[in-house]
N, C-alpha and C positions, 0 to 999 in steps of 0.2 A: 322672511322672504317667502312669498305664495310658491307653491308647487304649479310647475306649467303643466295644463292638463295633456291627456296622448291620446294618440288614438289608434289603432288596427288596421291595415287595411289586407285583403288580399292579394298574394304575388307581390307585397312591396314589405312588408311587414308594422312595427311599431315604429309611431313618427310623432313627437314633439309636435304641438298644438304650433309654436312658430319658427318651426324649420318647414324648409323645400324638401319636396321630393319627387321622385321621378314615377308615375304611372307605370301601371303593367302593360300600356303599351308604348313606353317611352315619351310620352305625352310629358314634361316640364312642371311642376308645379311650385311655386315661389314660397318664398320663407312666408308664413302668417295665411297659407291660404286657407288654412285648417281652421282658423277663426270664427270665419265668416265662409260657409265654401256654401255654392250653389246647390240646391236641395238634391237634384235629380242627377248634376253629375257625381255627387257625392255617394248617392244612392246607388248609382253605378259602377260607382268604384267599390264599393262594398265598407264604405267608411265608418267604425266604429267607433264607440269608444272605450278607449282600454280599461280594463277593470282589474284590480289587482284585492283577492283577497287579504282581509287579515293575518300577517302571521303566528301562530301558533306558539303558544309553549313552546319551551325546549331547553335540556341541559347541553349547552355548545360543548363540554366536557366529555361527553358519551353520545351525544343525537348531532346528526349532518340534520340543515333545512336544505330539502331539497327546491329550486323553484323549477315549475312547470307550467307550459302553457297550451292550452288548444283554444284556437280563437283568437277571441278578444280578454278573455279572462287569462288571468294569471292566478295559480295557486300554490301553496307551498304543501308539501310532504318530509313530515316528519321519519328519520331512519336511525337505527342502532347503528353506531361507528363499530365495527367489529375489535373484539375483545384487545386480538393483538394489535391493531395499530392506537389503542388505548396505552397499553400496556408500554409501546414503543414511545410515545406521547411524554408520557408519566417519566420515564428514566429519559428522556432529552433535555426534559425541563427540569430533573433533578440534579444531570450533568452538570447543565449548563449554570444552575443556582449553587451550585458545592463549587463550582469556578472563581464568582463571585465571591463568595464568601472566603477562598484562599486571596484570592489579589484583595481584598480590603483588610485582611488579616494582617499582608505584606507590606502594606501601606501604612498600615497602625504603627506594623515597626520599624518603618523608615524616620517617623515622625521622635523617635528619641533617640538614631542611630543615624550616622553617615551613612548614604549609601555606597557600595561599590565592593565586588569580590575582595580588591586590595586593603579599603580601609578595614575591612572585617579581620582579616588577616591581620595584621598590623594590630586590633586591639586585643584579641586572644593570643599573640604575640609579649605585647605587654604583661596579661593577667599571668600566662605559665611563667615569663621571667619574675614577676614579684611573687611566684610562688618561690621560687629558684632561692630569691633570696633571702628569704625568709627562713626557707630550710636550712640556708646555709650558715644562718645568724645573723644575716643583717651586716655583714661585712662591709667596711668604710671603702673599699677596695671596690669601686664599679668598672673594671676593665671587663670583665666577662658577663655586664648587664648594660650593653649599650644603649638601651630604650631609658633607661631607670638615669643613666649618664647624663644621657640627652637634655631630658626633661628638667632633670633637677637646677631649682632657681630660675626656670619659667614657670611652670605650672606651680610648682612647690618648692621651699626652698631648702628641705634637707632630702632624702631618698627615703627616710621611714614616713615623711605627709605624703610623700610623691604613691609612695607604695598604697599608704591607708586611703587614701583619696581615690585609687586607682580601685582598690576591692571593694569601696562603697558604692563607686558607679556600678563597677559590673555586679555588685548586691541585688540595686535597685533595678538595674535592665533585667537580670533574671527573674525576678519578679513581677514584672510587666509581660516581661515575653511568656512568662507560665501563664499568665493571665488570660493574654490576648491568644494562647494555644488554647484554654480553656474554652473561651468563645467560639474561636473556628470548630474544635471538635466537637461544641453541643449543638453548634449551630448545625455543619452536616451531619449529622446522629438524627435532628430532626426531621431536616430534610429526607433524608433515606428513608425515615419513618414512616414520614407523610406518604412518600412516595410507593412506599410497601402496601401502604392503606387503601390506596388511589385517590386520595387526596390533593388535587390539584393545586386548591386553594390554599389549603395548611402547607404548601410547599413555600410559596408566595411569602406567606406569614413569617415561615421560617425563616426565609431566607434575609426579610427585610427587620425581623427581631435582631436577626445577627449583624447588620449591615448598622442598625440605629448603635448598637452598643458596641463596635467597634471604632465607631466614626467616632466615639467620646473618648477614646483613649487619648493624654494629649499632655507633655512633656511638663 
């Protein structure tokens, strides 16, 4: 798609080759007039055409492009972003990526756990009772392990599978969950890192290193 050329004029400013616009002395002029426009009223309007230097170099990280214009040319100015709103920059985007990296962490763990305060409850619930009775011998007597009562001959069909079944899962979630705590805490340890450095980019990295190997966790 070609770029529509502009143009300058005085007292009206920058105008689209085929836009209207209105004279500095309210004189009317129609979309497209800029195209084709009459030599001498043109020249009486002061009709240019706009010139826009190259822009420059620049680390967007630490340099503002400044544009500015006198005339008909347009050019840009190169400026230091001052240190602190750098510095303010660097810790919002560390914030904001150490956020990330907690909710995908949380998400890992949904993905081999129920969610919900209650159900969480109810399976650490489970685990202390089968520690209960384990301690106590394994007693035939499930009146005071109504969880282990419950289950038996749905999940399992005596209380010592029901129990070892129960410690195997919560074996293997602990082991997962250490995992995926491993991830999120190298993952922000980086992050901070970067961000200590002034490292914009290595935040990025970090953030999205820890986001690819969390997303593989998967039951």
């Amino acid at each position: 798609m070609s770029q529509v050329a502009e143009f300058y004029i005085p007292n009206v400013g920058n105008v689209a080759a085929d836009q209207g616009f209105t004279g500095p002395n309210g004189t009317q002029y129609g979309a497209g007039w800029l195209l084709n426009p009459p030599e001498v009223e043109a020249a009486a309007l002061g009709v240019l055409p706009l010139v826009r230097e190259e822009k420059p170099d620049h680390d967007s990280n630490t340099q503002y492009l400044r544009e500015q214009q006198v005339g008909a040319v347009i050019s840009y100015v190169v400026e230091d972003i001052p240190s602190e709103e750098i510095e303010a920059r660097l810790a919002g985007l560390a914030v904001a990526a150490a956020m990330q990296v907690d909710l995908a962490a949380e998400q890992a763990r949904m993905r081999f756990i129920t969610p919900g305060a209650g159900q969480a409850m109810v399976y650490q619930t489970k685990i202390e009772e089968a520690a209960r009775w384990i301690a106590a011998g394994s007693p035939p007597d499930l009146s005071a392990y109504p969880f282990i009562a419950a289950e038996v001959g749905l999940t399992a069909p005596s209380a010592a599978e029901l129990v070892a079944l129960w410690q195997t899962m919560e074996s293997g979630w602990r082991t997962v969950a250490a995992q995926i705590e491993a991830v999120r805490m190298t993952g922000k340890n980086a992050i901070n890192a970067a961000a200590a450095g002034g490292d914009p980019a290595a935040i990025t990295a970090a953030l999205n290193a820890a986001l690819v190997t969390l997303a593989a966790f998967a039951p």
